[in-house]
N, C-alpha and C positions, 0 to 999 in steps of 0.2 A: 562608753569605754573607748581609748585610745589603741592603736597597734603601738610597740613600739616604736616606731619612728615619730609617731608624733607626740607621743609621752617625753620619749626624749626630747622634740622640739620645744615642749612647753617648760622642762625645767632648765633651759638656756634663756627664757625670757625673759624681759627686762620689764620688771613692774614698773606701772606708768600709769597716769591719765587717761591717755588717749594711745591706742595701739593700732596698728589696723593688720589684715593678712590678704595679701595677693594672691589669689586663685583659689578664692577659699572653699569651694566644692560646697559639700555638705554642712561647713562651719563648725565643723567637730572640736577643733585646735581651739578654736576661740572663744565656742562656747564653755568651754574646760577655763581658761583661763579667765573670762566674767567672772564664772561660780566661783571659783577658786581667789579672787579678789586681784589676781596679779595684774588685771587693768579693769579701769572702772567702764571704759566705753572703747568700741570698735568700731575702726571702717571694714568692714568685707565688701571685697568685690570678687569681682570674674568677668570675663570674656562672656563668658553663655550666660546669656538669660534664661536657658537651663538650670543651669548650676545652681546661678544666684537664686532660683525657685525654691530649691531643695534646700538650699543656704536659710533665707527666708521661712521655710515649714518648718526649718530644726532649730530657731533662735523663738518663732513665738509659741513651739512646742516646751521649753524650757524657760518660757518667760522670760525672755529674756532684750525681745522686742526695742523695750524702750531706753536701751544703753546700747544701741547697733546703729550704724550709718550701713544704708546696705547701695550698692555703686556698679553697675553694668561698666566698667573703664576697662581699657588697655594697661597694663601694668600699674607703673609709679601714679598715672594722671589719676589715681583715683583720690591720690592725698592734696588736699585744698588747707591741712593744717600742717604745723608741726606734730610728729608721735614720738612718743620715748621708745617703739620698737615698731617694728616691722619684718613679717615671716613672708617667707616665701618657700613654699612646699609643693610638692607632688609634682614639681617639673625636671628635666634635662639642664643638666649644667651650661649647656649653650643658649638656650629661653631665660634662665635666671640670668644670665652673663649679659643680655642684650636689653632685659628688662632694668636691671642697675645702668648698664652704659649710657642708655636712652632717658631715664630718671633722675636720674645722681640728682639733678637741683632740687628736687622736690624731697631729698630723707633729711634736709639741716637737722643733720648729726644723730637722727632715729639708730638705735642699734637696728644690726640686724640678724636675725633668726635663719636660716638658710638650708635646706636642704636636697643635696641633689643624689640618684645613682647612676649615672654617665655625664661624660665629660666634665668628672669633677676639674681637670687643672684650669680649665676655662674660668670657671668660678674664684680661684684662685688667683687668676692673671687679673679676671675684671677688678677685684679686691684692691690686688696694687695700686690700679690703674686707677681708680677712680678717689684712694687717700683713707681705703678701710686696713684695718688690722686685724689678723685672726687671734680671739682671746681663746676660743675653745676649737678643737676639733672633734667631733665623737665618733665614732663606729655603730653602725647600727646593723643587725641582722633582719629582716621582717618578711617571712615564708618565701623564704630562700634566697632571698632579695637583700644584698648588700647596698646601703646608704649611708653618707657623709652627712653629718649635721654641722653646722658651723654657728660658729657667735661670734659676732666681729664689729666691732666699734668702730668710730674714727679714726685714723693715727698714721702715720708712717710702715711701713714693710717693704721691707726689701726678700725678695725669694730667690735662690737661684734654680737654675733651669730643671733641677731633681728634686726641688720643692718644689715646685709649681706642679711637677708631674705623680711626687707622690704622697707630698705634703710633709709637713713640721710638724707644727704642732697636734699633730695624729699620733705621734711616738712618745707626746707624753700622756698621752691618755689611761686611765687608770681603769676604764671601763673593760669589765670580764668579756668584754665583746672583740677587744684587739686582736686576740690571739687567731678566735676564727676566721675572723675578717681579713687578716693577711694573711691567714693562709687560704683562701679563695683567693686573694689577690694575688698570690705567688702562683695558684694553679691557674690563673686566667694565664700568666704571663707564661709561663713552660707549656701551653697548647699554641700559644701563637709563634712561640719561639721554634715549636718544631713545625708549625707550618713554614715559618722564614726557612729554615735550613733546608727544606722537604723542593723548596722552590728549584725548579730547572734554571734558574739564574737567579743565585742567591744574594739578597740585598743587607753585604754587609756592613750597612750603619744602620740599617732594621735594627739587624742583629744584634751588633754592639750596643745600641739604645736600650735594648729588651733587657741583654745582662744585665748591661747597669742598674736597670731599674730591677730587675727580681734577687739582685744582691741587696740593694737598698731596702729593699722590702724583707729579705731575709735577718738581716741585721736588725728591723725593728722587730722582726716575730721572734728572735733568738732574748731579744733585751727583755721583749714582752715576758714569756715563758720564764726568763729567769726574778724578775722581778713580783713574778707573779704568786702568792701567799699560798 
């Protein structure tokens, strides 16, 4: 069985041949997407030859063995082929960010699956920067833990500096999960905001950075709630 975060990351995926997932722990995500037919074969890697153990017990525990490339690599270097998608989950928006920056030649044109819960704008800027497009944004909720799933193709994006920070296409998301999700994101932002003010020398383009952003964020929870069935 999947948590949500990773359920959600599986029905963002792009059915293909050849898929592979970066830092795939336990192989949960992947082995769901085998069974489930949405790719015929997988690369899994990881860092830890740990991981990749437990990666390894849960694919030929599932049979699943002889449709897996299993890969001890540093991020991207584990892809020696073209995939039609490629995840990347259970890290920090600044390890997904540096893992794209560092890789970019090795995805010729893989979607990609993405999920971070810090330093999502990071993820964001790398996106631009490296000639991805975000097609999906989702909210996810997962035992108390707020997370951003992303699906992004190739293409052109231009963001300005209050997308980047608190994303676009996240305010069209239809998921029952918006509403709570910005509002933990509006109450991250009014504790740090009264920390700035609280300060003996108050930093104010903190400050003014923090409104903008918990206006912006308030304007997609008020759109959410009213669009909401």
């Amino acid at each position: 069985m999947l948590d949500e975060r990773l359920t959600l990351a599986a029905s963002l995926y792009e059915p293909c041949s050849l898929g592979a997932d970066i830092g795939t722990d336990h192989a949960l995500l992947p082995c769901q997407l085998l069974e489930q037919g949405v790719c015929e074969r997988m690369i899994l890697s990881d860092l830890s030859p740990k991981a990749l153990a437990h990666a390894e017990a849960e694919v030929e525990r599932r049979g699943l063995r002889d449709r897996v490339t299993l890969r001890c690599a540093s991020g991207l270097a584990a892809l020696d082929a073209a995939c039609g998608c490629v995840s990347i989950t259970g890290m920090g928006g600044r390890t997904i960010a540096e893992i794209l920056d560092r890789g970019r030649d090795r995805l010729q044109g893989a979607a990609l699956v993405l999920c971070a819960h810090t330093e999502r704008p990071e993820v964001r800027a790398c996106l631009e920067r490296i000639g991805y497009r975000i097609e999906r944004e989702e909210p996810c909720m997962t035992n108390g833990h707020a997370y951003i799933v992303w699906r992004a193709v190739p293409g052109e994006m231009r963001l300005s500096a209050m997308e980047r920070l608190c994303g676009r296409e996240l305010f069209d998301s239809a998921s029952p999960m918006l509403s709570p999700f910005l509002h933990q994101q509006i109450e991250t932002v009014e504790r740090r905001l009264d920390g700035l003010t609280r300060a003996r020398v108050p930093d104010r383009e903190a400050i003014a950075l923090a409104l903008a952003v918990r206006e912006t964020l308030q304007r997609g929870s008020e759109k959410a709630l009213h669009e909401d069935p």
